[in-house]
C-alpha positions in Angstrom: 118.9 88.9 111.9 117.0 88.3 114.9 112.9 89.9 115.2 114.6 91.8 118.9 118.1 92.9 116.5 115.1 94.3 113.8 112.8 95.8 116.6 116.2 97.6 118.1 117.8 98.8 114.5 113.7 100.4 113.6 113.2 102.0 117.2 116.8 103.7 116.9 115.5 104.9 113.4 112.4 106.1 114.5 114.3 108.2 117.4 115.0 111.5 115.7 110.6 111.0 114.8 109.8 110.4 118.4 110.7 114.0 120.6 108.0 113.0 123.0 109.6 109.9 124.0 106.5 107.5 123.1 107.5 104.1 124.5 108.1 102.1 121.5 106.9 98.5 121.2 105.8 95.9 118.4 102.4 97.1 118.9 103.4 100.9 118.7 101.0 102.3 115.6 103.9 104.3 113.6 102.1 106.7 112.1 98.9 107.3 114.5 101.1 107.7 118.2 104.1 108.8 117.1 102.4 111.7 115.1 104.0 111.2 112.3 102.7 113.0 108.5 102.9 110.7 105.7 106.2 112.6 104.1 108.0 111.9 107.5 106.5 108.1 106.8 107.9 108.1 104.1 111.8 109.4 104.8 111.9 106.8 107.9 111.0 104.3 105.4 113.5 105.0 103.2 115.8 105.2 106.0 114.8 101.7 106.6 115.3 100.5 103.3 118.8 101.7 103.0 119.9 100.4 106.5 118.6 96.6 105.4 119.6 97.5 101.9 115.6 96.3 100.7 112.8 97.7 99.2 109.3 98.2 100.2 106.8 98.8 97.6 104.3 101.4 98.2 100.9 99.1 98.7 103.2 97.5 101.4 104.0 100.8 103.4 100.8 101.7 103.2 99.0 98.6 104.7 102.3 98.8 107.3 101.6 100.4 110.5 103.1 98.9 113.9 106.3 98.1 114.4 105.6 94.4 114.5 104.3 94.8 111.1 107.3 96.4 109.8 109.3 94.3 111.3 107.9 91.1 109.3 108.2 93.8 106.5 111.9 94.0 106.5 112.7 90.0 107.8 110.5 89.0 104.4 112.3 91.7 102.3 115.4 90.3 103.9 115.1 86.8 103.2 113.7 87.4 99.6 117.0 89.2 99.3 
């Protein structure tokens, strides 16, 4: 899978957390401009683990906070299968 195919799949999961319409990039801080509270962190990460079928550890979400750095998230998760 593709870094743009990753970027697409996460900002169509991060939709139903983004009513204001923030314009989502790799750089977009998750948490910090999408005002998001760390339980709604934590269902769109589990969201994201069941659409790439991974897991991500706790100390990783919590030193994850752009998309770009999600996205290396999930392609390393991937890989490792």
């Amino acid at each position: 899978m593709t870094d743009t195919a990753i970027i697409d799949e996460i900002c169509r999961l991060l939709a139903p957390h983004n009513p204001k319409g923030v314009p989502l990039s790799a750089a977009t801080d998750i948490p910090k401009e999408l005002n998001i509270d760390s339980v709604g962190v934590l269902d769109f990460i589990m969201e994201v683990e069941d659409t790439f079928d991974i897991e991500i550890p706790m100390n990783v979400v919590a030193e994850t906070h752009t998309i770009g750095d999600l996205v290396k998230v999930v392609e390393a998760r991937v890989r490792k299968g």
